[in-house]
C-alpha positions in Angstrom: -93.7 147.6 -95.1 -90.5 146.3 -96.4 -89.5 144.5 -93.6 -93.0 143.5 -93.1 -92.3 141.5 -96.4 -88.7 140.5 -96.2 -89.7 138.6 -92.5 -92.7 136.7 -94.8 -90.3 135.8 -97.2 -87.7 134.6 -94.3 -91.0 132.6 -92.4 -91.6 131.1 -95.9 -88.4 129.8 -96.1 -87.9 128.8 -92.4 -91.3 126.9 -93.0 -90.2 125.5 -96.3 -87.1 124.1 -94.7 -88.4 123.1 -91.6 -90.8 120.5 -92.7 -91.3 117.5 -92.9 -89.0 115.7 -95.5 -91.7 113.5 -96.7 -91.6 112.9 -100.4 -94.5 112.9 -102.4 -95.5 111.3 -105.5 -96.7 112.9 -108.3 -99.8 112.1 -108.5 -100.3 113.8 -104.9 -99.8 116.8 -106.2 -102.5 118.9 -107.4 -103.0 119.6 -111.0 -102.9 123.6 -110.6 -99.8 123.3 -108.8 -97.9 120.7 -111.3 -98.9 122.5 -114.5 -97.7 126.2 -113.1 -94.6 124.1 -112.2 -93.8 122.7 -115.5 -94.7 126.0 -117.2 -92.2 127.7 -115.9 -89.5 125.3 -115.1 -89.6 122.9 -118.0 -85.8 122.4 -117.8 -86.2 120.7 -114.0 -84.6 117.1 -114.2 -84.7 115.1 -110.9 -87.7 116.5 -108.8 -88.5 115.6 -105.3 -91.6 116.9 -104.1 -92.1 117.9 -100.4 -95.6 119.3 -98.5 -94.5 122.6 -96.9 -97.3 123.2 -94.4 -100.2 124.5 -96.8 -97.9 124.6 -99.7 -96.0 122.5 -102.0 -91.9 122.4 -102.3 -90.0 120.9 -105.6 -86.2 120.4 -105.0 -84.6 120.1 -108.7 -81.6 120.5 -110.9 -82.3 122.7 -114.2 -78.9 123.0 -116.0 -76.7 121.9 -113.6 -77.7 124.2 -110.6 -79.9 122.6 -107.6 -82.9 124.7 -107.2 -86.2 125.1 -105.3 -89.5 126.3 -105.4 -92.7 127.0 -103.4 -95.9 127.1 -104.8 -99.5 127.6 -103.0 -102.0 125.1 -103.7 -103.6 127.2 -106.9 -100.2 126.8 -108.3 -98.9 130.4 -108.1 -95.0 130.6 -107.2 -94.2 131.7 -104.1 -90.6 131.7 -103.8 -87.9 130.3 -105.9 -83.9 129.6 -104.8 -81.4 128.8 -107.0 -77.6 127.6 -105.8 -74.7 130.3 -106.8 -71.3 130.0 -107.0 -70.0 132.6 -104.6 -68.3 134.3 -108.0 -71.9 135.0 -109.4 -72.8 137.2 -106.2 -72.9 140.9 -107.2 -69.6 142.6 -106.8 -71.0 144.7 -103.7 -71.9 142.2 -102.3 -68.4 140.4 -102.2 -67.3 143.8 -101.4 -69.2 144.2 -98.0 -68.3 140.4 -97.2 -64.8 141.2 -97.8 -65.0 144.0 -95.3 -67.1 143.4 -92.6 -66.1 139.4 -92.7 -62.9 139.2 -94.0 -61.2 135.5 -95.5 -64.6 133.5 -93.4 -65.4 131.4 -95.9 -69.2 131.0 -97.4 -70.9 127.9 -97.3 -73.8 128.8 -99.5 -74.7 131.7 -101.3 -78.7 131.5 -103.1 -80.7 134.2 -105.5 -84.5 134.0 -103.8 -87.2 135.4 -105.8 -90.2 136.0 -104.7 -93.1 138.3 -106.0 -92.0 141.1 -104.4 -88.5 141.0 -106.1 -84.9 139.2 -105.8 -82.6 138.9 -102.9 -79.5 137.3 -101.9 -78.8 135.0 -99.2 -75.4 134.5 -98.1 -74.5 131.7 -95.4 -71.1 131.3 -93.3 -70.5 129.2 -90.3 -68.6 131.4 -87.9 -67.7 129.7 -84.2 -69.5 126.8 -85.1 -72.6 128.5 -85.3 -74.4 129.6 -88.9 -74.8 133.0 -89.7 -77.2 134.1 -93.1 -77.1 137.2 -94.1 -79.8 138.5 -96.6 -78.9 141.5 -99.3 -81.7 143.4 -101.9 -81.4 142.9 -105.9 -78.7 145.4 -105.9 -76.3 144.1 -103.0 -77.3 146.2 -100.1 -76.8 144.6 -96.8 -80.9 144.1 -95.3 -80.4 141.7 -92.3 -78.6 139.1 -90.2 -80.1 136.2 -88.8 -81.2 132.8 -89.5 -84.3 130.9 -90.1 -85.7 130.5 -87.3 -85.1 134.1 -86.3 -86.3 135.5 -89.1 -90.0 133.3 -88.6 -90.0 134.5 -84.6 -90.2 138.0 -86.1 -92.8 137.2 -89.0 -95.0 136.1 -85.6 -94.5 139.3 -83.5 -95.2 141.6 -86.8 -98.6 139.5 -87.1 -99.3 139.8 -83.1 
């Protein structure tokens, strides 16, 4: 059941980053979704709004980290990233990068919460070729992949 969950949370992301970049004004988006927004992230300054298939994506800063969030169209949160500095990555983490990956360095490292709990998502580029590697809350290696992986095997579990 796990992994039934962690490849929904992957196909929400692959969807959330795979569509289409269209911004949308405020006033497009509906009032559930805006007030559970501001509720719970009154600190966002300088937020872009974005239609993620059924859904609704907000790209923000909230004290000095960029950040996003996914929220159905009744306005409960879905999934929220924020941007870490590779130094805020639990120490097992950085222990298992150091030994299975050596001096690669990361390009991005993100905290994803969903409501089935928090995970890590490291990304390297290794041979040209992006590599994202997804850990639990307490920095135990769960999967390998990328995007559009990850939302191929969300489709097979639902087959």
């Amino acid at each position: 059941m796990k992994i039934i969950r962690l490849f929904v949370v992957l196909g929400l992301a692959a969807e959330v980053f795979s569509c289409s970049k269209d911004t949308l004004q405020n006033s497009q988006i509906p009032e559930p979704v805006m007030q559970a927004f501001q509720q719970k992230h009154a600190d966002a300054q300088a937020v872009k709004w974005y239609k993620a298939g059924d859904n609704f994506q907000a790209e923000y800063q909230a004290n000095g980290l960029d950040r996003e969030v996914v929220l159905n169209a009744k306005g409960g949160i879905l999934l929220t990233e924020t941007a870490l500095n590779v130094n805020e990555l639990p120490a097992s983490i950085l222990n298992y990068l150091s030994a299975q990956y050596g001096d690669q360095t990361i390009t991005e490292a993100e905290k994803i919460e969903t409501p089935d709990g928090l995970k890590y998502e490291v990304e390297y580029k290794i041979g040209g070729q992006e590599v994202e590697l997804l850990f639990d809350a307490q920095g135990n290696f769960l999967q390998q992949g990328d995007d559009e992986e990850a939302g191929e095997e969300q489709d097979e579990e639902e087959d």
